[in-house]
C-alpha positions in Angstrom: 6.1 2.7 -11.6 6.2 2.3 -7.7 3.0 0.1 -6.5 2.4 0.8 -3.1 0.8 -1.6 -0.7 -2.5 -1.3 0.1 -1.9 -2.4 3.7 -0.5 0.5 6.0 3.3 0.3 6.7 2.8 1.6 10.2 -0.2 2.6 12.5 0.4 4.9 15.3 -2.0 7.5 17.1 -0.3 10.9 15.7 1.9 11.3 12.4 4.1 14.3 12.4 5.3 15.6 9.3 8.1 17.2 9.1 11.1 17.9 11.6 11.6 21.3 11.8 11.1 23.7 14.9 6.8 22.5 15.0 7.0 18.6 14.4 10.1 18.9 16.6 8.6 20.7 19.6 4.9 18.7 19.0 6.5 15.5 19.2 8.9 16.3 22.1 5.6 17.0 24.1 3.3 14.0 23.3 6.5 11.7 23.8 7.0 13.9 27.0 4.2 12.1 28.5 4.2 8.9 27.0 0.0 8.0 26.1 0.4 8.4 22.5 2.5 6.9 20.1 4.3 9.1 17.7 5.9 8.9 14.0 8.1 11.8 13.4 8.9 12.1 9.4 11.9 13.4 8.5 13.4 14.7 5.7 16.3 11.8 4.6 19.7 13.6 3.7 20.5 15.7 0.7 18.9 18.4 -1.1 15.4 18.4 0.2 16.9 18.4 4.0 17.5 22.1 5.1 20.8 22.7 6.2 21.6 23.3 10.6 19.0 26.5 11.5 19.1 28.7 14.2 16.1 29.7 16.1 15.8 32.8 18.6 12.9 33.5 21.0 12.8 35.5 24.4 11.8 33.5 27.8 11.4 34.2 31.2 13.4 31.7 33.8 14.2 28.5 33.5 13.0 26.8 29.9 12.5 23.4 28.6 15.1 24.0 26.1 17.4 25.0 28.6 19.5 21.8 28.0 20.4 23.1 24.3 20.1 26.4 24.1 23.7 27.8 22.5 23.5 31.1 23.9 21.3 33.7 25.4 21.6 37.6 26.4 19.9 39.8 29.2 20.9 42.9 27.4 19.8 44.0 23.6 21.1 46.7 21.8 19.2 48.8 18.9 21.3 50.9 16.9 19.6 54.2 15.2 20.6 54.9 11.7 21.4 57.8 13.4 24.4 55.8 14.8 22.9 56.2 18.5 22.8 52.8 20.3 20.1 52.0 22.6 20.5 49.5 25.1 18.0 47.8 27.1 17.2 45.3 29.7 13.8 43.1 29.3 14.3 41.6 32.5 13.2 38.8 33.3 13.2 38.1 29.9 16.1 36.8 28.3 16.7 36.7 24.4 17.7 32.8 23.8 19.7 31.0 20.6 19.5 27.4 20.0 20.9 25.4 17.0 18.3 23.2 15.4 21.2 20.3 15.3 20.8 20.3 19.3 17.1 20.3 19.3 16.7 17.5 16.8 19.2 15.4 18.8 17.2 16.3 22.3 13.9 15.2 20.3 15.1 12.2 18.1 16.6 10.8 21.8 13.2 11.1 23.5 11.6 9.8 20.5 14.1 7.0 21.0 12.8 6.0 24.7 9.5 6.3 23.7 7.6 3.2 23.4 6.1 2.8 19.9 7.6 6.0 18.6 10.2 6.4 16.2 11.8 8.9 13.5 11.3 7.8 10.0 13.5 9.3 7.7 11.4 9.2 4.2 9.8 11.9 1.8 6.1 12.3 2.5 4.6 12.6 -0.6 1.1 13.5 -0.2 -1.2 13.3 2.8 -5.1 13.1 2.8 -7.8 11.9 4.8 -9.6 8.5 5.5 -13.0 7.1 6.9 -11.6 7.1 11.0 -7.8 9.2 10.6 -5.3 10.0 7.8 -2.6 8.9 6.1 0.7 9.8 4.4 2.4 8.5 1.7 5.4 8.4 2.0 9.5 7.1 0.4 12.2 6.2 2.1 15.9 6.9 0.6 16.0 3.1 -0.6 13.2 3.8 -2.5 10.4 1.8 -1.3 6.9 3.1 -1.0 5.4 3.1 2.6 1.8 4.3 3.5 1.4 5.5 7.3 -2.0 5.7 9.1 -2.6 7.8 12.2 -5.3 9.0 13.8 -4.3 12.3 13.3 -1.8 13.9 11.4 0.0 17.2 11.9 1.8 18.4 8.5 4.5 21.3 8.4 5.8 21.4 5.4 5.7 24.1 3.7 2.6 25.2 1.4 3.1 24.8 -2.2 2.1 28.5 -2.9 0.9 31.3 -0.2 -2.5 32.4 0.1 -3.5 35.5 -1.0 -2.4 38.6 0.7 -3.0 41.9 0.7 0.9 42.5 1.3 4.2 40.4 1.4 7.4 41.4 1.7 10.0 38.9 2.7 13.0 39.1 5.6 15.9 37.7 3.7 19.4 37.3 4.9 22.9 35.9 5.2 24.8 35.5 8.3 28.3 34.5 9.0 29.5 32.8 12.0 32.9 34.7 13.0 36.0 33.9 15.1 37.9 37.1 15.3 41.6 36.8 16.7 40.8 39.3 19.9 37.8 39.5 22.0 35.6 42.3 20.1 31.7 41.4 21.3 29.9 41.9 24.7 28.5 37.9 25.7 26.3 39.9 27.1 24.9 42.3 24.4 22.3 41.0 21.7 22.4 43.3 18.8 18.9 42.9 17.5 19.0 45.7 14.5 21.7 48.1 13.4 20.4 50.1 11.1 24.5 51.8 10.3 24.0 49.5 6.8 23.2 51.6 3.5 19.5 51.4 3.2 17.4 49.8 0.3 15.4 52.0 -2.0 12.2 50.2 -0.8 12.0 48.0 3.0 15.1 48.4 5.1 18.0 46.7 6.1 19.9 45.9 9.4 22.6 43.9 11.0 22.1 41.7 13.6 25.0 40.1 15.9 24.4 37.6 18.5 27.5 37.2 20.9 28.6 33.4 21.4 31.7 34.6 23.6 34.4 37.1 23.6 35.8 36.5 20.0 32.9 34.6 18.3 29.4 35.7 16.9 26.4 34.9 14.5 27.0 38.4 12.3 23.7 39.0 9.9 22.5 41.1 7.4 19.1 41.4 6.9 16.2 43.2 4.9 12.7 43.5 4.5 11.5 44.2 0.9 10.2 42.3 -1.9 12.7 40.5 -3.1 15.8 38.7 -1.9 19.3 39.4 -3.2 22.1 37.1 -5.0 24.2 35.3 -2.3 27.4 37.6 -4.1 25.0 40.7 -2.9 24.7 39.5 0.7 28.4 38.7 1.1 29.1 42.5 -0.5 26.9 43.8 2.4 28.2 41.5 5.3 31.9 42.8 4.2 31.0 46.3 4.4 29.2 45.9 8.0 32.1 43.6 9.4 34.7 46.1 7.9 33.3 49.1 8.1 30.8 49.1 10.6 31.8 46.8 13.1 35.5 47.2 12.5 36.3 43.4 13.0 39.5 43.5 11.2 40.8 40.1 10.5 38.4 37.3 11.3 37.6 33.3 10.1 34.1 32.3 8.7 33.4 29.2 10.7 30.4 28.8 9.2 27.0 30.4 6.9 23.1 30.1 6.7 20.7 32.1 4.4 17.2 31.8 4.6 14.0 33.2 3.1 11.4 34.5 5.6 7.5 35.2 4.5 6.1 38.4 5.8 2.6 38.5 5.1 -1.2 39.6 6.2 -2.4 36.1 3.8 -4.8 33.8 6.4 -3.5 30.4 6.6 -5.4 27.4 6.8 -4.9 25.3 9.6 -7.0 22.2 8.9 -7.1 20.2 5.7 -10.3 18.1 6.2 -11.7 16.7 9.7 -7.8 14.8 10.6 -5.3 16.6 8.9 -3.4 20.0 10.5 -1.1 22.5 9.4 1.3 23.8 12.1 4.5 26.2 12.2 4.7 28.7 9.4 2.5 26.4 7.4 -0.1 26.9 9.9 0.5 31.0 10.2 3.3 30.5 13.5 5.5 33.3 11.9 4.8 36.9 13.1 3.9 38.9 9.8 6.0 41.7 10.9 9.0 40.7 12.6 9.4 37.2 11.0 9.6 35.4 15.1 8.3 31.6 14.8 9.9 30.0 17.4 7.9 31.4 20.7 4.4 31.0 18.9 5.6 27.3 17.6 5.9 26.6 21.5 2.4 27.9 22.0 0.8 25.8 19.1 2.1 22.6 20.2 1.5 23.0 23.9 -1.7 23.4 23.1 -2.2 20.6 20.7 -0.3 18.4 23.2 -2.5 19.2 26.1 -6.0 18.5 23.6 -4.7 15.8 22.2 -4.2 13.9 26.4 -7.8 15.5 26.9 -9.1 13.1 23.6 -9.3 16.3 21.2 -7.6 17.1 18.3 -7.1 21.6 17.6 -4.4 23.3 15.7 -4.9 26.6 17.7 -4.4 29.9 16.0 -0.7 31.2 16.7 -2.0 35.0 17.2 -5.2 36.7 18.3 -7.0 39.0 15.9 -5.8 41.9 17.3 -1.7 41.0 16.6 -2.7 39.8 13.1 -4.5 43.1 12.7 -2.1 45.3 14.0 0.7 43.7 11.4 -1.0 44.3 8.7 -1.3 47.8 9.0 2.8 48.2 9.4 3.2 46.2 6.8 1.4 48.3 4.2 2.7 50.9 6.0 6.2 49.7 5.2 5.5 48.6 1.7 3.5 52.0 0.8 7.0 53.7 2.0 4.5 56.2 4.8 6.5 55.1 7.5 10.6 55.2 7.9 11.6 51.5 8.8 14.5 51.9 10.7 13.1 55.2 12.6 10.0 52.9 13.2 11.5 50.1 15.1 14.9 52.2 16.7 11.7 54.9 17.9 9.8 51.5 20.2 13.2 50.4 22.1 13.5 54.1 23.0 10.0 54.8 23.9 8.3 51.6 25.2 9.3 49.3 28.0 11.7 46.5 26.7 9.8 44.0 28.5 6.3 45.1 27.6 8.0 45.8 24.2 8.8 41.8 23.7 5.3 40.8 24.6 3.7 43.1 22.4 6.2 41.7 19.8 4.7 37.8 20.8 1.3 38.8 20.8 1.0 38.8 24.3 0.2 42.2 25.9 -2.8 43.5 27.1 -5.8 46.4 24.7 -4.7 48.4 26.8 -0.9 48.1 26.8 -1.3 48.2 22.8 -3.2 51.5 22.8 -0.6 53.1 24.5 2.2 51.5 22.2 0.0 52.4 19.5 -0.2 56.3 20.5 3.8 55.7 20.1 4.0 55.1 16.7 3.0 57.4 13.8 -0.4 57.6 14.4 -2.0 59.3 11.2 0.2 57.3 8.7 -0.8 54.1 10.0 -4.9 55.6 10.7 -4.5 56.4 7.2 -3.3 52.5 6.2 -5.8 51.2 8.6 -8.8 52.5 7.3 -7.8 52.0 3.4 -7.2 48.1 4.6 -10.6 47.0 3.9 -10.8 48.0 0.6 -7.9 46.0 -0.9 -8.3 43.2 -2.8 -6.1 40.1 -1.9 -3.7 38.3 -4.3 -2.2 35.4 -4.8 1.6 35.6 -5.1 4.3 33.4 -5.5 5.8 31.5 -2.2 9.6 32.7 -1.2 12.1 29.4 -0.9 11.4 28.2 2.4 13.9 30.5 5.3 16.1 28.8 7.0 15.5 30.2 10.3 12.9 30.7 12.6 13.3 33.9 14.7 
């Protein structure tokens, strides 16, 4: 039996647990400025670490992440499962990729220069509250048992089980990363969904292929529905959009990633006691109905960043009401089969303003822009899901692996 010391290992002002797209972004703000001493725990190497992720988001001029973003895209493309391809411009939006590789190294190197901050790699273990902060338990690779105190402590590990929902379906996928021997793709060109893929019985499907040059790609397949498919399933489907869709003809596979996203109306708790904060996807950052993290992550830490320099500890709530209101009704719209998925999403890029489009899809547009994106959609359908809403019970159901990516 490991005995663990009752004296902490470390004492810092802010623990951050986990390194994913939150605890990275959190901690390259409060080392950013250089008051507060940070811990970031990482996962060590091996199974429990997540393998490289790639995160999307859409920004307006220059970005913080400039430095490592991999790719981005002033054009997006929508393709109908009528076959007809709509193309727009968000301008000045651009749709960005970065690798999470880059953004650890960018982090871990400010982390680095930081005075009394550091990366730990160990497994937390279990994190709870104390008399004046928190602490985590916590084991490094060697073994030994460390304890950690902080004044505060912001966890994003995943939760051991969802809350209870009224609806969940999950956005599940596989993508390859493609070198094809000509130059087949548009650098310019995002294609966000292409319905032209066999659809599911229930949820949809799409592809989705983000240019990295001329003859390179991150090519997806994707679906929302209830449950994901055997990695021998995706790869069928990514070799029929490749070969029949896109028409590739002979390509490599530099590389794969598969992830399981949770699309959901459960509330998430974003405290756990007086010192103790859930953030990222833990802490509700992922859009229920599109699966996006990444811009609302940004939001959430800047926040907490700015509270925590003004002596204040908040783990702000990644959407308003209205955005977590809204989602629910398409999703039991969706799952109830009332709307068409893929006639749904290709009928908004027609119909709405691409740019007013991606900040309704953040969260960020006006009442009065969403009333009149609302009187685009199919209104009695979704009147009918909105007012038989308060009358469901919600349940507790099991919690997807955690995805991979963060859209």
């Amino acid at each position: 039996m490991t005995r663990r010391s009752e004296t902490p290992d470390d004492i810092c002002d802010v623990i951050i647990v986990g390194g994913g797209a939150a605890g990275l972004s959190l901690a390259h703000r409060l080392t950013a400025a250089g008051s507060l001493t940070v811990t970031l725990v990482d996962a060590p190497g091996g199974a429990q670490r997540p393998a490289a992720r790639t995160w999307c988001y859409w920004e307006r001029g220059a970005g913080e992440w400039d430095e490592v973003v991999t790719a981005s895209w002033s054009r997006l493309r929508v393709h109908g499962h009528d076959g007809r391809a709509t193309t727009v411009e968000p301008s000045p939006l651009r749709y960005r990729m970065l690798r999470s590789t880059d953004l650890e190294r960018l982090v871990h190197a400010g982390l680095a220069r930081s005075p009394g901050s550091r990366v730990l790699k160990a497994t937390a273990d279990s994190v709870h509250n104390t008399l004046d902060g928190a602490e985590v338990a916590c084991t490094t690779p060697e073994g030994r048992a460390m304890t950690l105190r902080a004044r505060h402590v912001f966890d994003s590990r995943p939760l051991p089980a969802l809350p209870p929902a009224r609806t969940q379906l999950m956005q599940h996928f596989r993508g390859w990363f493609v070198r094809t021997g000509t130059d087949l793709f548009d650098p310019e060109v995002a294609d966000l969904m292409d319905f032209r893929v066999p659809q599911p019985r229930h949820g949809l499907a799409f592809g989705y292929v983000l240019p990295l040059a001329g003859n390179r790609a991150l090519v997806e397949y994707t679906e929302f529905s209830r449950t994901p498919l055997t990695t021998a399933a995706y790869e069928a489907a990514l070799g029929q959009y490749t070969r029949d869709v896109l028409r590739l003809g002979a390509f490599t596979v530099d590389a794969a990633e598969q992830g399981v996203i949770p699309m959901t109306d459960a509330r998430f708790p974003r405290r756990d006691g007086p010192r103790v904060f859930r953030i990222g996807s833990a802490g509700g950052a992922t859009r229920p109905a599109t699966g996006y993290t990444f811009a609302a992550v940004q939001r959430q830490s800047r926040a907490i960043a700015d509270a925590l320099r003004r002596g204040r500890a908040i783990a702000p709530p990644p959407y308003g009401r209205r955005a977590l209101a809204m989602d629910a009704v398409l999703l039991r719209a969706l799952d109830t089969g009332r709307i068409d998925g893929p006639d749904f999403f290709t009928g908004l890029f027609r119909r709405i303003p691409p740019e007013r489009l991606l900040r309704f899809l953040d969260g960020t547009t006006s009442p009065w822009e969403e009333w009149g994106i609302g009187l685009r959609t199919p209104v009695a359908p979704m009147l009918r899901t909105a007012v038989e809403l308060p009358f469901l019970r919600r349940r507790a159901r099991p919690a997807p692996r955690p995805g991979e990516k963060q859209r």
